[in-house]
C-alpha positions in Angstrom: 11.4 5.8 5.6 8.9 3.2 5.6 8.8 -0.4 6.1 7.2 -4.2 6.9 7.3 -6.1 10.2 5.7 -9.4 9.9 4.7 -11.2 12.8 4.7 -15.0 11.7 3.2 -16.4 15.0 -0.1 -14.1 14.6 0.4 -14.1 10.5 0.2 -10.2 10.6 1.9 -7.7 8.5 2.3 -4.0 10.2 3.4 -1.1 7.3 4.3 1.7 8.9 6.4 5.1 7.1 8.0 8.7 8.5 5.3 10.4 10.4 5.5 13.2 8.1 4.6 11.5 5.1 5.9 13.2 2.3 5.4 9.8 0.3 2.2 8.0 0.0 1.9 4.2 1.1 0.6 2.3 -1.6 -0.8 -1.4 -0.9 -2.4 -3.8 -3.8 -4.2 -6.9 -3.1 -2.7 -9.5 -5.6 -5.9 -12.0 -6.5 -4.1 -14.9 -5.5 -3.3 -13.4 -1.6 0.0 -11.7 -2.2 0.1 -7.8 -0.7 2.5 -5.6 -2.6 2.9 -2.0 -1.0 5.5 0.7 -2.1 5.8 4.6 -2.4 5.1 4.7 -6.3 2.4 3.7 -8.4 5.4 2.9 -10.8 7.2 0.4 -8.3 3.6 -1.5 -8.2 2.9 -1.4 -12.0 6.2 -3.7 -12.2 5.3 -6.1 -9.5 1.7 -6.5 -10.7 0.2 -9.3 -12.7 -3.0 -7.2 -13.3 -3.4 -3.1 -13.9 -4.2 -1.7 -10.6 -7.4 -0.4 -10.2 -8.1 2.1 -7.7 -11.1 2.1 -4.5 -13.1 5.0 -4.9 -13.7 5.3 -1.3 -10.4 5.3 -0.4 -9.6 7.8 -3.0 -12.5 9.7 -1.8 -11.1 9.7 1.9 -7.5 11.1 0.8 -8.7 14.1 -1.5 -11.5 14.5 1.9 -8.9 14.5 4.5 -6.1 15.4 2.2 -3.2 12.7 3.1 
């Protein structure tokens, strides 16, 4: 499972998912402010006005610590 709560009075978004995390949590920065997150790279490529591009220190960090 995974999910969104948004707290409107502190204008915070938690995601949160299983804690065994078979699937990956996904999140793209939109350039106009908008966060899109899913559990498929497909699911974003629909939403997103631009291709995604990826963070190479973030990718770095999952192959590093492997989640």
């Amino acid at each position: 499972y995974a999910g969104a709560w948004v707290d409107h009075h502190r204008q915070e978004v938690h995601l949160f998912r299983d804690p065994v995390g078979k699937k990956p949590m996904l999140v793209w920065h939109q350039p106009d402010g908008e966060v899109l997150f899913g559990s498929s790279l497909t699911a974003l490529q629909v939403l997103c006005r631009e291709a995604p591009r990826w963070r190479l220190a973030a990718l770095q960090e999952v192959l590093r610590e492997g989640y």
